[in-house]
N, C-alpha and C positions, 0 to 999 in steps of 0.2 A: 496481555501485553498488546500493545499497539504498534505497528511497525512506522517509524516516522522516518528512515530513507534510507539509501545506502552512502556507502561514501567512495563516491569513486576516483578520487585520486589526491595526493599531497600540493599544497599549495605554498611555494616560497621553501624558505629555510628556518621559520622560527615556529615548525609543528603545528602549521592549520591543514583545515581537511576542507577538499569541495565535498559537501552534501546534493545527491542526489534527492531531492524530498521528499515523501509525501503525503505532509504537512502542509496544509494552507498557512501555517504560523510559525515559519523556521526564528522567525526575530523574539519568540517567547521562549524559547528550549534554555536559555540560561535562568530559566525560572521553576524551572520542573525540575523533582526529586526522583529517584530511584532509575534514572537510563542505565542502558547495557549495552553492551556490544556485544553484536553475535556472529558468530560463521553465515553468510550467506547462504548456505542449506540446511537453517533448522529453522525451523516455522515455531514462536513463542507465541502467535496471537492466539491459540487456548492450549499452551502447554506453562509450566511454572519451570523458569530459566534454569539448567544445570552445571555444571563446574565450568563448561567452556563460554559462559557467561562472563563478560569483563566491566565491573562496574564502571561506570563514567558518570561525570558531571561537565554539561559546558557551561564553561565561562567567558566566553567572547563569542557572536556571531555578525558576520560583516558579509554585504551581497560582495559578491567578483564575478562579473560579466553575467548580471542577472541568476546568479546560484548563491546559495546561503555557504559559505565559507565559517566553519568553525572552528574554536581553537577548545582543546579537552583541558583539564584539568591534570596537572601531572605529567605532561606528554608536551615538555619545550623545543624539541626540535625535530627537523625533516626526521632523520633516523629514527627516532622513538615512535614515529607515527605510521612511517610506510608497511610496518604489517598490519595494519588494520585495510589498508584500501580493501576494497572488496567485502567489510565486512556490514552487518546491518546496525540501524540505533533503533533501539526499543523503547519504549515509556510504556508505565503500569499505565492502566485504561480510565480508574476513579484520579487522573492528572487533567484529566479531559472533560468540559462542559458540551455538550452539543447541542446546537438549536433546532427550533422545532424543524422537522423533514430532514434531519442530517441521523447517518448511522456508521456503524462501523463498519469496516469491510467482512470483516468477520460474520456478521450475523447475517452475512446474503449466502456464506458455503451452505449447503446441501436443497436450498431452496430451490422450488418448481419452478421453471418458467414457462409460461405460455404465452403464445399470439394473442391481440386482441381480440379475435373471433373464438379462445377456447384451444385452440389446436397447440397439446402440448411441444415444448420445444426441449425439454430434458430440467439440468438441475447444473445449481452455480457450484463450478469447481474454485474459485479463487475470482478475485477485479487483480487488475493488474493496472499500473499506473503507466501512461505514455509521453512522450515528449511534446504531443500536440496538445497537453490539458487537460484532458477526458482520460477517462479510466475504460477499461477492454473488461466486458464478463464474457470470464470463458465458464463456457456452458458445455455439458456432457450430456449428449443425448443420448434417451434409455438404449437402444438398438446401435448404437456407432460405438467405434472404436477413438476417430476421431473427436478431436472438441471444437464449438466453433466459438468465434468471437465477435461479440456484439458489443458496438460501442456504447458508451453510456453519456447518451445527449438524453438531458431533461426531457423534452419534451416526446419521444419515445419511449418513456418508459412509465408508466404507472406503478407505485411504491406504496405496499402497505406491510410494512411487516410485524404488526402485531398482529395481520389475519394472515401472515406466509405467503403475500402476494408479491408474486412479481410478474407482470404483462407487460409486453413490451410490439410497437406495433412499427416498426421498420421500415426503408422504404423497399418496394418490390423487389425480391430477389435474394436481398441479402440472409436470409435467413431460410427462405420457403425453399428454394433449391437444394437446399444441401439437408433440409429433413426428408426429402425423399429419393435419398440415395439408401 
């Protein structure tokens, strides 16, 4: 399963949701089969969804103030929808084409990362999506307790992962400091 946003709050009176995205294609999801709604602390992108799984289909999505606003299937007004806020939208993963250099979030958890120069920097715990665009890898390094987070700008990062690379070359500081604590 692939996580395509959260939905963080009710819109109007006639049961739309603002979608938090993170989807570059929120204007295709009324075309996609098998979505769910999940509790915001269950992670489905490699588990197979269980009872507290709520099927959904959208059938309407419209921007409102630059956010994809959707409206579910099922679900005609405010009250029918306000317990979902909070909750997440799923889509099966074979819903999805990716082009060439694009991957799932998923297939970067447990991978190495290291500096340009070699010098390991630990292993991906999760990308996380931000409000500025770019996605945050948080990284565990082997010896810390802590995690740190490296932004994910193209051109910092060297991506192979059919060979489990991930390098990544920063600008001074951000990174080198805080592996030698």
């Amino acid at each position: 399963m692939i996580l395509i946003g959260k939905i963080s709050k009710a819109q109007g009176l006639k049961g739309e949701l603002i979608l938090y995205a993170t989807t570059d294609h929120p204007l295709l999801l009324p075309q996609r089969q098998g979505l769910i709604l999940g509790p915001p602390n269950v992670d489905w992108s490699d588990e197979v969804p269980d009872n507290r799984a709520i099927p959904c289909q959208v059938v309407n999505v419209r921007e409102q103030k630059n956010k994809p606003c959707i409206r579910l299937k099922g679900f005609d007004d405010r009250t029918s929808v306000e317990p979902l806020i909070g909750m997440s939208l799923w889509m099966p993963e074979d819903q999805v084409s990716l082009s060439p250099g694009e991957s799932f979030r998923h297939e970067w958890v447990g991978l190495p990362v290291t500096l340009s120069n070699g010098t390991p920097v630990g292993r991906v715990v999760r990308l996380e999506s931000t409000p500025m665009g770019y996605d945050m890898v948080v990284v565990q390094p082997e010896h810390s307790k802590t995690t740190l987070l490296i932004p994910y700008i193209k051109k910092w990062w060297k991506v192979d992962l059919s060979q489990r690379l991930l390098e990544v070359d920063p600008p001074e500081g951000l990174v080198d400091q805080n592996l030698d604590e």
